[in-house]
C-alpha positions in Angstrom: 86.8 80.2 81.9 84.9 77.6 84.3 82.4 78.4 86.8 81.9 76.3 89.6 78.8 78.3 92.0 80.5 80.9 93.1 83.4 80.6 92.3 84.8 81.9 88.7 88.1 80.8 87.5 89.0 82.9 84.4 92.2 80.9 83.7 94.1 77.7 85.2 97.0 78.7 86.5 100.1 77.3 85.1 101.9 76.6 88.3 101.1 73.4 90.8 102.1 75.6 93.8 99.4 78.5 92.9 97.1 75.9 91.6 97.5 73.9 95.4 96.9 77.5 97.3 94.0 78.1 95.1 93.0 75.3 96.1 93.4 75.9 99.7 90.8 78.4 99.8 88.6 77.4 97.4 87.5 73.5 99.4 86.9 76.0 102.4 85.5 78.5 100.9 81.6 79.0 101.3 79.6 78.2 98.5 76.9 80.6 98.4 75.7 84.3 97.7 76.9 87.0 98.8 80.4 84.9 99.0 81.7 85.3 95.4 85.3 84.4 94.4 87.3 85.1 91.2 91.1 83.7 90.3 93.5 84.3 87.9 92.6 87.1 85.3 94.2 90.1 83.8 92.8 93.6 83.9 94.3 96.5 82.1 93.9 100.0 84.4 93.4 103.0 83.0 96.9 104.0 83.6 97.7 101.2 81.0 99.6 98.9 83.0 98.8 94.7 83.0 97.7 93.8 86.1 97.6 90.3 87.3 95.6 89.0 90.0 95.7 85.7 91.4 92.3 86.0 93.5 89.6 88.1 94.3 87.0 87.5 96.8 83.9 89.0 98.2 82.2 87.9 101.5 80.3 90.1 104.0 83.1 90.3 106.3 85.1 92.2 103.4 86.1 92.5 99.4 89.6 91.3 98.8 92.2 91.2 96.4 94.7 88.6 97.4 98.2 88.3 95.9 99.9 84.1 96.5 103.3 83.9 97.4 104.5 80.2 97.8 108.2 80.6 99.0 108.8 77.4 101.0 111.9 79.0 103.9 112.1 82.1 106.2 110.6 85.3 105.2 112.6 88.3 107.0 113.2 91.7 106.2 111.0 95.0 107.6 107.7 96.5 106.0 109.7 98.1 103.2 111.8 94.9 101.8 111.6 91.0 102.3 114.4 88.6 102.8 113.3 85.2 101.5 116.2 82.2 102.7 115.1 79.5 101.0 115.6 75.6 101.6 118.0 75.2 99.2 120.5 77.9 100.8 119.7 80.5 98.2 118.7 84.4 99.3 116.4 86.6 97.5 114.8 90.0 98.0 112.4 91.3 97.2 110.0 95.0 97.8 107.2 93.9 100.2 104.5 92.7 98.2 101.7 94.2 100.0 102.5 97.5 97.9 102.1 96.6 94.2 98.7 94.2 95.9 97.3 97.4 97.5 98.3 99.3 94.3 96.3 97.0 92.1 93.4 97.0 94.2 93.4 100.4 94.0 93.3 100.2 90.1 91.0 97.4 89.8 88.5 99.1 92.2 88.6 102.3 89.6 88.5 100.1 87.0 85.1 98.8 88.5 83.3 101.4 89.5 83.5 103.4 85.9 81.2 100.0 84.6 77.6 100.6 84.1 77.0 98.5 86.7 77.9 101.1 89.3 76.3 104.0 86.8 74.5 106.5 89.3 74.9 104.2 92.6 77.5 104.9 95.5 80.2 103.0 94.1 82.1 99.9 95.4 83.2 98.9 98.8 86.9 99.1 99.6 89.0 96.7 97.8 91.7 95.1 100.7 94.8 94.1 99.7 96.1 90.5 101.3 99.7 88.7 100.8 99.2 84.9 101.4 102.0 83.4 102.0 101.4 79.9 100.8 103.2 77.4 101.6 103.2 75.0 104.5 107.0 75.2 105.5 107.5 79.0 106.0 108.9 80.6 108.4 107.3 84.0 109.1 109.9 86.2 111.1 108.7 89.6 109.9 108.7 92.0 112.4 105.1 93.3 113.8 105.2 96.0 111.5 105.9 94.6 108.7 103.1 92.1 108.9 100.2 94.5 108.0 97.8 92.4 105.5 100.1 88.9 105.7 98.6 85.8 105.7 99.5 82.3 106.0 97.8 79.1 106.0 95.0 78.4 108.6 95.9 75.1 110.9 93.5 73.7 113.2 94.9 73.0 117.0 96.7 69.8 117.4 98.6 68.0 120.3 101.4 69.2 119.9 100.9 72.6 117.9 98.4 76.0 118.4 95.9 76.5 116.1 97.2 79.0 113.4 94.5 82.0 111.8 95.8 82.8 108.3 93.9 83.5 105.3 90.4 82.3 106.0 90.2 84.1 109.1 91.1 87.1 107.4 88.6 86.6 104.4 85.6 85.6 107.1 86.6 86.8 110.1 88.6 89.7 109.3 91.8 88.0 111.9 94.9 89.4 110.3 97.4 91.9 111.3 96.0 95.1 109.7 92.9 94.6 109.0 90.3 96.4 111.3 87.0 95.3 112.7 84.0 96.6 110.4 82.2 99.9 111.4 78.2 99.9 112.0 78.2 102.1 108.9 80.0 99.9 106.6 78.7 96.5 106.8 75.8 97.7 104.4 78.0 97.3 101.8 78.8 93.9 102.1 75.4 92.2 101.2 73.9 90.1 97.9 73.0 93.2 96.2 76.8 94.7 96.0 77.9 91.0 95.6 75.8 91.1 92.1 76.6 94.7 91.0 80.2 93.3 91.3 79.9 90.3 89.8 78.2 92.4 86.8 80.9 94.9 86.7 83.5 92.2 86.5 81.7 90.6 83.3 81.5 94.2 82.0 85.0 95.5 82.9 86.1 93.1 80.0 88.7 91.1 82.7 90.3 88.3 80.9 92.8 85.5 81.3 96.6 86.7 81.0 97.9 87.0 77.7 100.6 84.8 77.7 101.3 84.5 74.2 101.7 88.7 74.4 104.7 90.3 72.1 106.9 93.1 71.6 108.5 92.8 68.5 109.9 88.8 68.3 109.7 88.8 72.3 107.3 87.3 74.3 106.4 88.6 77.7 106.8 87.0 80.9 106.4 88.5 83.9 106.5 91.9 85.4 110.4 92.5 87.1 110.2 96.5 87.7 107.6 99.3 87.8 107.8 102.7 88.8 106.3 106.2 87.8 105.0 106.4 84.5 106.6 102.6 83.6 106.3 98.8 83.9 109.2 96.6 83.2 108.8 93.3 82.1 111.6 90.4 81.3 110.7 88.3 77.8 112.5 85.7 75.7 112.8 85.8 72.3 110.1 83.6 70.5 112.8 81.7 68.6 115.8 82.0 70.6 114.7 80.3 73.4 118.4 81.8 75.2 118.0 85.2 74.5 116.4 87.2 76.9 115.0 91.4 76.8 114.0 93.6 79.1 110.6 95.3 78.0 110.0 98.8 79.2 106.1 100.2 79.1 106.0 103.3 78.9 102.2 104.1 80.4 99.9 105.9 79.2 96.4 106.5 81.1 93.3 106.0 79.3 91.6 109.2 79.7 95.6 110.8 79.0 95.1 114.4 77.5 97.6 115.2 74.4 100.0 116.9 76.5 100.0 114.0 78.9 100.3 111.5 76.1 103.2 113.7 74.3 104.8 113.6 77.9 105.3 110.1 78.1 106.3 110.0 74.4 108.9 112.4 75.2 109.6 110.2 77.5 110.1 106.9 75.7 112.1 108.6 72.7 114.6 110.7 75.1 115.4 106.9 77.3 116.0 105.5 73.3 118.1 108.2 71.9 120.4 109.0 75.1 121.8 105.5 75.3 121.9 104.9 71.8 124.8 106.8 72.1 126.0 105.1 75.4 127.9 102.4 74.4 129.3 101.0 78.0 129.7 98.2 80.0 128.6 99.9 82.6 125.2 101.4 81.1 122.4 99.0 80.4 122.2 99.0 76.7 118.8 99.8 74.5 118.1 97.9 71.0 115.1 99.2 69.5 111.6 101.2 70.5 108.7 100.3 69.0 104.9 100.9 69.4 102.5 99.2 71.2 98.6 98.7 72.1 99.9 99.7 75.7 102.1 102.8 74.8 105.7 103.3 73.8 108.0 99.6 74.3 111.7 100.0 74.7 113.8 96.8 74.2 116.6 96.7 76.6 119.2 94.5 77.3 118.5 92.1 80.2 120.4 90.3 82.9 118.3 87.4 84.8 120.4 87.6 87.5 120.6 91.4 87.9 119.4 93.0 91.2 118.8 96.2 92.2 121.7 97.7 94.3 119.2 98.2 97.4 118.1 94.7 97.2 122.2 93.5 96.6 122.6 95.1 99.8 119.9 93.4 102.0 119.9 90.7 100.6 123.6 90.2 101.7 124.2 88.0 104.8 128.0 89.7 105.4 128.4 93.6 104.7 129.9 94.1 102.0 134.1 94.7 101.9 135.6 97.7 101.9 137.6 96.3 98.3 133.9 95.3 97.2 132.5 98.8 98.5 134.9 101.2 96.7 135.0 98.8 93.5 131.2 98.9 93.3 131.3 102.9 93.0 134.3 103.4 91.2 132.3 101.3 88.5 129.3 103.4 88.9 131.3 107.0 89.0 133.1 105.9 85.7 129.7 105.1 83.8 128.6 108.4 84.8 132.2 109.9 83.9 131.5 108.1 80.5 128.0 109.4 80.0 129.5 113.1 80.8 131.8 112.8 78.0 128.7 112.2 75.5 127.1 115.2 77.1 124.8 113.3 78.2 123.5 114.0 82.1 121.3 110.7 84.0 119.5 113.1 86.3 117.8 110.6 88.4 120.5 108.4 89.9 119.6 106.3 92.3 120.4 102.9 93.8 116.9 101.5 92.0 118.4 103.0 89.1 121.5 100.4 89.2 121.9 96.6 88.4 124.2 94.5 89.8 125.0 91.1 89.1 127.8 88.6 90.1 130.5 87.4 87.3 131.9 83.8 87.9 134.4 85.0 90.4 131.7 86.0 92.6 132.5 90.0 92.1 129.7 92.4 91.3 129.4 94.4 88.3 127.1 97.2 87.6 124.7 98.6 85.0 122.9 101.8 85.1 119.0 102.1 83.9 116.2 104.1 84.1 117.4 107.7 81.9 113.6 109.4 81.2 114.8 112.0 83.4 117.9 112.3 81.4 119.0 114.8 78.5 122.1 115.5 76.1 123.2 119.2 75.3 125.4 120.5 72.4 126.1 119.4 68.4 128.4 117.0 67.6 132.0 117.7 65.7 130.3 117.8 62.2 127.8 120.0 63.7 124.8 117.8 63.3 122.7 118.3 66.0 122.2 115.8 68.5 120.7 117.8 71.4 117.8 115.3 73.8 115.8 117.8 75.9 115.0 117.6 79.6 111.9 117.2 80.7 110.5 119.5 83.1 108.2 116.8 84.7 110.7 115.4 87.4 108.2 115.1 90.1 106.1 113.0 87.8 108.7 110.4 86.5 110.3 109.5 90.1 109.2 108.1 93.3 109.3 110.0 96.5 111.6 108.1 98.5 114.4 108.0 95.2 113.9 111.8 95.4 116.8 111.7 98.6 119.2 111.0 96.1 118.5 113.9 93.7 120.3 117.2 94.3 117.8 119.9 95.6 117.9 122.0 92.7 116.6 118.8 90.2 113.7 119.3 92.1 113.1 123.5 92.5 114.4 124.8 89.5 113.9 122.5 85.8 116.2 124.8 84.0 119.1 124.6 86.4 120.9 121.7 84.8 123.9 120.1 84.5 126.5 117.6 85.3 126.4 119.0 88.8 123.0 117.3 89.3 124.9 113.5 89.0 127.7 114.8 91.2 125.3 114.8 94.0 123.6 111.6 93.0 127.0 110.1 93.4 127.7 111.6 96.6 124.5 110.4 97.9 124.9 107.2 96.5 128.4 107.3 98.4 126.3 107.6 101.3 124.1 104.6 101.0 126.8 102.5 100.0 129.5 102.8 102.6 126.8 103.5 105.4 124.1 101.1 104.7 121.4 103.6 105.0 119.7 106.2 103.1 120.8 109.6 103.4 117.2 110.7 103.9 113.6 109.4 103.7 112.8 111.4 100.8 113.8 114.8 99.0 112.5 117.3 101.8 114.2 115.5 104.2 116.8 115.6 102.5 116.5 119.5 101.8 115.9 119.8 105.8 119.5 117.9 106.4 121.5 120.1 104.0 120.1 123.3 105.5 121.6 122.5 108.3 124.9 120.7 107.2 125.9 121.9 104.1 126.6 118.5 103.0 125.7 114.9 104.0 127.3 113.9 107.0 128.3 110.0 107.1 130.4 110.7 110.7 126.5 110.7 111.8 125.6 106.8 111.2 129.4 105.4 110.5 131.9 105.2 113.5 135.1 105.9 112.3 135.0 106.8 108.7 137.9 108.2 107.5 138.2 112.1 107.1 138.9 111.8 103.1 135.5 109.5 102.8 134.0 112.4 104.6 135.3 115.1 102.3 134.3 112.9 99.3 130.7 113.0 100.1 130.4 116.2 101.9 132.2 117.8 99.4 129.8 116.2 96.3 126.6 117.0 98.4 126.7 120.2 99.1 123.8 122.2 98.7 125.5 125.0 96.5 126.4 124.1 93.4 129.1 126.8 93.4 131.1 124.3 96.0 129.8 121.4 94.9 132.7 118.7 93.0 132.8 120.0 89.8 133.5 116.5 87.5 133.1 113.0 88.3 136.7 112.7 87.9 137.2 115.1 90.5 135.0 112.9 92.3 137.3 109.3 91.1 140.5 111.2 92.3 139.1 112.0 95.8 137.8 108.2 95.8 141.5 107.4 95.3 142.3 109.6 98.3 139.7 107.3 100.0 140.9 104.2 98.8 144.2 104.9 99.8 143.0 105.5 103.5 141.3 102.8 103.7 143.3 100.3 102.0 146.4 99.0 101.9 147.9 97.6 98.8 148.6 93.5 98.6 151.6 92.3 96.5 149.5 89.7 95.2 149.0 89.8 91.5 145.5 90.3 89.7 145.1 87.7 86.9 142.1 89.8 85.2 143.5 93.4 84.4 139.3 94.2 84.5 139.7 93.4 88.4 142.3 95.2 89.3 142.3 98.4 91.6 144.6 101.0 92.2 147.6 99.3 93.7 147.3 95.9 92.5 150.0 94.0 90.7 149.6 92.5 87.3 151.2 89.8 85.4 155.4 90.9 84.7 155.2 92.6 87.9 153.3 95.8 86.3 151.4 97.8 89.3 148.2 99.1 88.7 148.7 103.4 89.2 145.5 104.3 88.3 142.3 103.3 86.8 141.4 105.5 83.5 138.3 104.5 83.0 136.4 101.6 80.1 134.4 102.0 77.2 135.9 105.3 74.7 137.5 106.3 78.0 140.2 103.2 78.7 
């Protein structure tokens, strides 16, 4: 750790873009009390996730926790997701990074206030969360909306260019979209006397550089790639085997966690481990081992560096996606499910963040299905050992409210009501989002509101033209009843036949890889493709 007057740096970052935008700030940032600055440390919150922040700063004009994004390109996208074109011709997505900034703020701010420091006095000021956007060749073509606490660099008025506010204005002046001017009331708290209780509590909060060198069994962790209710997902290599790559899921547990809360997210971890033990798919990301950690429960999964969620595949697409591409993608997803169903085992939460995709050499996407806490397996085996994996009854706590539009209404009102009908409406919905481009609804009662008054999910409402068997196929796996809901996913594959035969119309051109080919398709000694029967203990 080096101090350097006010400002603290309580690690060196390892990167020369971050180290550059630190930088930035710090050869313009002023160099007395109550301006206080902190960079690159690690905090554990009391929900027991690794937070790391790239800087901190306190001035009177505001406290702020800033998160450094140096994407040379155009940033696009809406206040939800971010399209990042780079130089080099490459596209990446990614959520808006605002949220997990404002979510750690929110953390580190608890984290502060429980210090002595803060012992009997009103507490701290409202940590702000900022997005600077680093680097000198961006392009910022966010819409207005979207643009809420985003930052770029400050440039002084030239000849031939306006001066530019970015993230000095914001830190002294409080210029930047989103942020509002102080109230009368509120610039109290931004004086020498918070700026010291702060300072204290940080020295006291026990904030330290990140922990690099951190392991899960031989892996080391390197950065966080998912996080969601209840877990934080991080991608590692293997300490020896420089190639071979995990997936490390944390499964959280908060610091003052009672023993049913603890047990809860036990459950958890151990029903994820045992369910897809037994799922043995190309199709379903696989699990290797669960072991214990300082932070909770650790399941090592199988990881893809070039996996995306299906939401981000989407938008992050500069063409819509084929009609070939469209049906291919859920026929792939329906027969993971289809396989799942056949172990008894039921996802429960499916979702598109709940579904990787990733590009073979030929450029065509294959799919892998995470995230089964919510999940559960009924029944005995043949030998009549049992290998029953309980639901939990905590739904609401273990998915996020806007993934909740995908999940059938009665996942959500009635615990005990469960069965392979709850993944026939996932699918459905799914369905939805996949040949529409849009969500069926903004969350589950939304959702609830919509089938009340359909019986079903519509897609003739946002997609001219769709044919009447793609209509049947979703309406038919979305309705509210259960009772005339599609009873088994391969009731749900043969209507996607229907489907694909409306909407398709078979080429005589032969399939080299028998894995590629749909119904229709022509293989090698003029064999057609009838049907598809499935992979894994179902081909």
């Amino acid at each position: 750790m080096s101090v350097s007057s006010n400002w603290i740096t309580v690690a060196e970052s390892n990167f020369d873009h971050e180290r550059e935008a630190l930088e930035f700030v710090r050869s313009q940032f002023p160099g007395h009390e109550p301006y206080r600055a902190w960079s690159n440390f690690e905090f554990i919150a009391s929900d027991g996730s690794i937070n790391e922040v790239d800087l901190m700063v306190f001035t009177p004009h505001g406290f702020f926790l800033i998160e450094i994004k140096s994407w040379p390109g155009r940033v696009s996208g809406d206040a939800g997701t971010w399209i990042l074109d780079r130089s080099d011709g490459k596209r990446r997505t990614y959520d808006n990074p605002l949220r997990l900034t404002n979510l750690k703020a929110k953390r580190l701010k608890s984290l502060l206030e429980r210090q002595k420091a803060f012992r009997g006095k009103k507490g701290a000021p409202f940590l702000e969360p900022l997005v600077f956007l680093s680097a000198e060749d961006l392009t910022l073509s966010l819409p207005f909306d979207a643009r809420h606490g985003v930052c770029v660099r400050d440039r002084a008025r030239t000849a031939d260019k306006p001066a530019k506010a970015g993230i000095m204005a914001a830190m002294l002046r409080r210029e930047c979209q989103g942020l509002r001017p102080l109230r009368d009331s509120s610039r109290s708290l931004y004086n020498r006397t918070i700026s010291k209780l702060i300072g204290q509590a940080m020295h006291q909060s026990g904030i330290r550089p990140s922990k690099r060198s951190r392991k899960v069994s031989d892996y080391v962790l390197d950065k966080v790639i998912d996080s969601g209710p209840g877990y934080q997902d991080w991608s590692s290599n293997h300490a020896q085997l420089e190639k071979t790559k995990r997936r490390i899921r944390f499964y959280l547990v908060r610091r003052e966690a009672s023993a049913d809360d603890k047990a809860m997210i036990d459950r958890a971890a151990k029903r994820e481990f045992q369910l897809l033990e037994s799922l043995q798919h190309p199709g379903i990301l696989r699990a290797y081992t669960l072991s214990e950690h300082e932070l909770g429960p650790a399941l090592v999964l199988e990881h893809n560096p070039r996996a995306i969620r299906l939401d981000h595949y989407l938008t992050q697409r500069q063409e819509p996606l084929g009609i070939d591409v469209q049906l291919g993608l859920m026929r792939q997803i329906a027969d993971a499910i289809r396989f799942a169903h056949e172990q008894r085992v039921i996802h429960r939460g499916l979702n598109p963040r709940s579904i990787l995709v990733s590009e073979d050499r030929a450029g065509y996407p294959k799919i892998q299905i995470t995230n089964w806490q919510l999940g559960y397996r009924a029944g005995s085996s043949s030998k009549g050992a049992s290998h029953e994996v309980t639901a939990t009854a905590h739904v609401d706590r273990l998915v996020e409210d806007a993934n909740t539009a995908y999940l059938a209404p009665e996942s959500l009102n009635d615990t005990d009501f469960i069965g392979e009908h709850l993944d026939i409406f996932s699918l459905g919905a799914i369905a939805f989002y996949l040949f529409s481009g849009q969500p069926p609804a903004a969350n589950g009662l939304e959702l609830s509101q919509k089938l009340r008054e359909t019986n079903g999910l519509q897609i003739s409402s946002v997609l001219n033209g769709a044919p009447e068997s793609l209509q049947e196929l979703i309406l038919e796996s979305t309705h509210p009843n259960v009772d005339y809901r599609t009873e088994t996913v391969a009731d749900f594959l043969a209507m996607l036949d229907l489907v694909e035969e409306s909407l398709t119309q078979p080429e005589n051109e032969q399939v080299e890889n028998p894995n590629d080919a749909q119904q229709g398709d022509f293989l090698a000694g003029n064999l057609q493709v009838i049907k598809r029967l499935g992979q894994g203990a179902s081909s």
